[in-house]
N, C-alpha and C positions, 0 to 999 in steps of 0.2 A: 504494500500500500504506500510507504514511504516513499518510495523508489518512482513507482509510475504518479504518483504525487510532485514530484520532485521534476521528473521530466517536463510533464505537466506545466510547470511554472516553467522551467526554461523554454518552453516551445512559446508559449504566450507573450514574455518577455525579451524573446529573441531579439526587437530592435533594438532592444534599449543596450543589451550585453553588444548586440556589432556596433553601436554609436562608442560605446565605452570603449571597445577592444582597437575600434577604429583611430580614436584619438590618441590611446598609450601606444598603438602601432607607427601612428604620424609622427609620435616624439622623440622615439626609441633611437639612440646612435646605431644602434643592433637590427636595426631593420632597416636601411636607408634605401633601399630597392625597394620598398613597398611605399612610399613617399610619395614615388611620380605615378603611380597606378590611379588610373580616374575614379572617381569614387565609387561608381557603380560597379567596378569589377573587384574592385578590395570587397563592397561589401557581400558580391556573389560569392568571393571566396569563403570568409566569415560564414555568411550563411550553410554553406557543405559541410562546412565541420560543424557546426552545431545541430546541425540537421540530423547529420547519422549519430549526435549523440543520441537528442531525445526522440530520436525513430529507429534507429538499427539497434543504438546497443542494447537494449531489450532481447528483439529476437535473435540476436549473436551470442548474448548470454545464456539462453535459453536454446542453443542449437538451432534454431527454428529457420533460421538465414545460416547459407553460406558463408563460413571466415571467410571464402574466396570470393565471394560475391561483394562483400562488405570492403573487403580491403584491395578489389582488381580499382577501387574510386583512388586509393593512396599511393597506389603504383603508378597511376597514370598520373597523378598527381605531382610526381615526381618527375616524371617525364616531362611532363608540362611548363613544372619550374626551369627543371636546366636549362628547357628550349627556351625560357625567357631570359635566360639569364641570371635568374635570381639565383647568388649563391646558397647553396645547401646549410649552410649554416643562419641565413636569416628565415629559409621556409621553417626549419627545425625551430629555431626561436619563436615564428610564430604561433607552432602546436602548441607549446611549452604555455605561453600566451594564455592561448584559449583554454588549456587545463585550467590553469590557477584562474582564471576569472570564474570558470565551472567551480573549483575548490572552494572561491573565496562567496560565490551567490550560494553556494551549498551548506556555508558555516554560518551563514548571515538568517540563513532558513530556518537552520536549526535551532539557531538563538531566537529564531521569532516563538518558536514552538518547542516549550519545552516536553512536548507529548512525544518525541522523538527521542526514542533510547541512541546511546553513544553508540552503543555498536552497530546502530542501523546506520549510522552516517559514517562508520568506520569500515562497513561491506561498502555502501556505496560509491566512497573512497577509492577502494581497493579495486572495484570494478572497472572506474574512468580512467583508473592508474592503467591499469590492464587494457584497456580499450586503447588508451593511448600511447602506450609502449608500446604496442602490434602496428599501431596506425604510423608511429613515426617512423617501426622497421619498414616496411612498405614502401612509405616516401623515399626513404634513403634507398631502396633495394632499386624503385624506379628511377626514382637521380642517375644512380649508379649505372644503372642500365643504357639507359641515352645517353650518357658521359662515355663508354664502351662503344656504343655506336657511332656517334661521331668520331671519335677516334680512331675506330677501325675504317669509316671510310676512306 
């Protein structure tokens, strides 16, 4: 209940976390490749990752979706990046990013409500960690991948 609760509020709140994420992304020395991207493409990107949180990681959790279905988005993702350019270290910075903004509206939730036991918010935790260790090997597996390719041509 927590959990899909919890989604719940991120799916609703969505503009408000890409307006947030979009502006500490604008300021970051660590992201300076995401600076000149027009705003509607930063906030399409924002939007994918939040998206397969409070929609995929459910049924990923639950078997019910393909890991491979779920994570062929982060591979191509990757591929996409190198082709722009953007070094691998500022895409990685911005997963890292969208985690903690996820961590930090998740701790804020839980303070609102103290009808949330610690260990629901400490699975839950544990989950987005996991979702988003799989999703950043991906990214980098596809980086890596198109980096191999253009070199081998």
């Amino acid at each position: 209940m927590f959990y899909h609760n919890l989604m719940e509020l991120i799916e609703k709140n969505e503009e408000l976390l890409i307006h947030e994420l979009n502006t500490e992304i604008r300021s970051m020395e660590e992201t300076l490749h995401y600076r000149d991207l027009p705003e509607d493409i930063l906030h399409e990107m924002l939007h994918q990752v939040l998206y397969n949180v409070y929609k995929r990681l459910s049924s990923w959790l639950h078997n019910n979706t393909s890991k491979n279905v779920v994570f062929a988005y982060y591979t191509g993702l990757g591929r996409v990046r190198s082709k722009e350019g953007i070094p691998l270290g500022e895409v990685i910075q911005v997963l890292f990013l969208i985690k903690k903004k996820i961590y930090r509206y998740i701790t804020e939730k839980r303070s609102l409500d103290d009808g949330y036991a610690l260990n629901q918010t400490t699975e839950l935790f544990s989950y987005v960690n996991l979702f988003f260790d799989k999703i950043v090997h991906a990214t980098i597996v596809g980086y890596q991948e198109e980096q191999a390719t253009r070199i081998g041509s």
